[in-house]
C-alpha positions, 0 to 999 in steps of 0.5 A: 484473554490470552492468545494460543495459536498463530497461522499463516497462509500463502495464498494465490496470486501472491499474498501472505495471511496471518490468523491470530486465535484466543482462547475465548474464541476471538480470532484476528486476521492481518496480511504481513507479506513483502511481493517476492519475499512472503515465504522470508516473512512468514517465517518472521512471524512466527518468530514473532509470535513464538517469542512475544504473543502466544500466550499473552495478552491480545488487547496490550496492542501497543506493548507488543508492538514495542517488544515486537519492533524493539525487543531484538538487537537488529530491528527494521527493515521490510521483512520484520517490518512487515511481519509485525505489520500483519500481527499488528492488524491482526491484534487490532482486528482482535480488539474491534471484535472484544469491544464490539467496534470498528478499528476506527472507532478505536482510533478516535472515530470516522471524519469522513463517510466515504474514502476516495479510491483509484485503480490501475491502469496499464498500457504501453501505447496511448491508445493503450491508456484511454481503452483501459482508463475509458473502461475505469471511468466506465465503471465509476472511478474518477482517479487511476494511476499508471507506471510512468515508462518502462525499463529506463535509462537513468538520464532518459533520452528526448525519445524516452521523455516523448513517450513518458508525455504522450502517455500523459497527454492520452490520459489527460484527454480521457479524463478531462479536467475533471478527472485524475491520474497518478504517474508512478516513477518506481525510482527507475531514474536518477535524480537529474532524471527525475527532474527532466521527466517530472518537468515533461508532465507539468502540462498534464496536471497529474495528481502526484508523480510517485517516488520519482527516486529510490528510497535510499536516496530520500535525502535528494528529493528535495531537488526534485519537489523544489524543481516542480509545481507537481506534487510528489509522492513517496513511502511504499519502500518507507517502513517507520516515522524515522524513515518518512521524516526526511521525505517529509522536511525534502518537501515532498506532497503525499505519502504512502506508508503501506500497512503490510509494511510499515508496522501496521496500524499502530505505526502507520497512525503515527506516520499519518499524525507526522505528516499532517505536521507537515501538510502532507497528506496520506494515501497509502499505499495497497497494491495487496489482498482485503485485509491489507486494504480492510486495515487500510481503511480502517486508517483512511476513516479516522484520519483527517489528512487522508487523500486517496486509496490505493485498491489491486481490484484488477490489477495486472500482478494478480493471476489466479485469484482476485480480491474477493475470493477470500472474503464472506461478504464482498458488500465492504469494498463495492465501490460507489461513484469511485468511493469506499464507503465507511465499514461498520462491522467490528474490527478491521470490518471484513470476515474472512471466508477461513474455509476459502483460505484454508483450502488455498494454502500453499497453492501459490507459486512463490512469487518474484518481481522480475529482474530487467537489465538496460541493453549493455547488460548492466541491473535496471530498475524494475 
């Protein structure tokens, strides 16, 4: 079996697919996408594919992800990272439908029969956070996650800190005890800002405070995991082991490698394989489209420190197109009391609608996250 063909697609509301055909018919589908900058990726890939795929091998997965990531001078970093990524769940899909199985059957076979699931929530106001909170537990969930504040001095202000609580508080009081919310920093503080605002949501019991810090400043979150009882979250802007290491000896609690980015599957096993070295455990990270969350997955069922996953069903980045517009049969990714139960089709176990996909290319407006500036008109962190 050799492959022939590799093809992108842009799609609304801001995702990248790839589709990797054979010559005996077997097609592979992956998402290599980084938000904001799918047109750089998708020109990545097909460097890619041009240089180490076409015409070679499908199901010499790990060989192609060592030429891929480590056959050019200059490797890493979220595009290349992220192109191999799709490639990479592409081939896997490839080699699940070859052996007539799921991906997770190939990684060593399921030890769970449903995955956890939380969704996100918005809302500046706390009345804001209990509607949209009330309405997800409305509908079966059991977790969400919310931004921690807006745009944010580095050294937040007592007021700032008030807000950042009182968020907290609202969505503490509609979950109960026995409910669960993640706050998500996006690294919009410094590190003694950190410290000051993850010590104001002690009293709440979040389930993770993630990335409290940038990721270039990893090798200091230590400082902020050793200053709480919280459990700290990173690794959406991580993209391989040697990167999560750090986070990993700084103490952090979970991390968050996403399968678009990281390297795939391939990387994104190994990564949850060094964190359970650390008793850390592993929700990654997908705020993407069905094969990024298929892929992801497929991780979640043979992986043993798996926690919780991240889905964009809703999500406030999507206008245009939701999840389900691409996918034959949506039956995959129902939900069951806040879970996604383990999928049985081959491969990645979703079938892409080709017809859909193929129709939408192209009509998707480049999308780019925004661009905020503090009061004096300096950069702030988005």
């Amino acid at each position: 079996m050799k492959i022939t063909r590799v093809e992108t697609f842009a799609l609304p509301p801001r995702w990248l697919f790839c589709r990797i055909e054979t010559d005996d018919g077997l097609v592979g589908w992956g998402e290599p996408v980084v938000e904001g900058r799918a047109d750089t990726v998708r020109t990545a890939v097909h460097e890619l594919a041009g240089q180490f795929l076409v015409g070679a091998d499908p199901l010499r997965i790990e060989d192609h992800w060592q030429l891929m990531t480590k056959g050019s001078f200059y490797r890493g970093g979220p595009v290349l990272s992220s192109a191999v990524a799709g490639l990479d769940q592409a081939l896997w899909d490839i080699a699940g439908k070859a052996y007539g199985a799921p991906v997770h059957q190939l990684l060593g076979g399921p030890v769970r029969e449903r995955a956890r699931a939380y969704s996100w929530v918005g809302g500046d106001e706390p009345a804001a956070v209990r509607d949209q909170i009330a309405a997800q537990m409305e509908a079966g969930f059991t977790a969400v996650k919310m931004n921690g504040s807006g745009r944010m001095d580095r050294l937040p202000s007592t007021a700032e800190l008030n807000e950042i609580a009182a968020r907290a508080e609202a969505a503490r009081e509609q979950l109960g005890p026995g409910g669960d919310f993640a706050v998500d920093f996006h690294g919009r503080f410094s590190v003694a800002g950190a410290v000051k605002a993850v010590g104001v949501l002690e009293p709440y019991g979040p389930m993770f405070i993630e990335e409290p810090v940038l990721p270039e400043y990893t090798h200091l979150i230590g400082r902020v995991t050793s200053s709480t009882t919280l459990p700290v979250a990173t690794g959406e802007r991580l993209f391989s082991r040697t990167d999560v290491l750090p986070a990993l000896q700084e103490g952090v609690a979970v991390l968050q490698p996403d399968l678009s980015h990281a390297g795939g599957i391939s990387e994104c096993r190994r990564i949850a394989s060094l964190a359970e070295m650390y008793d850390v455990a592993i929700a990654p990270h997908c705020p993407l489209g069905p094969l990024a969350l298929a892929a992801s997955l497929q991780l979640a069922f043979a992986t043993p420190n798996f926690l919780i996953q991240e889905q964009s069903i809703g999500l406030h980045y999507h206008a245009g197109a939701e999840l389900f517009d691409y996918v034959a049969d949506p039956e995959v990714f129902r939900f069951h009391e806040g879970h996604l139960l383990r999928p049985t089709g081959n491969g990645l176990g979703v079938e892409i609608d080709e017809k859909a996909v193929r129709r939408a290319d192209g009509s998707a407006e480049s999308w780019h996250n925004p661009v905020w500036r503090h009061p004096d008109g300096s950069f702030a962190e988005w």
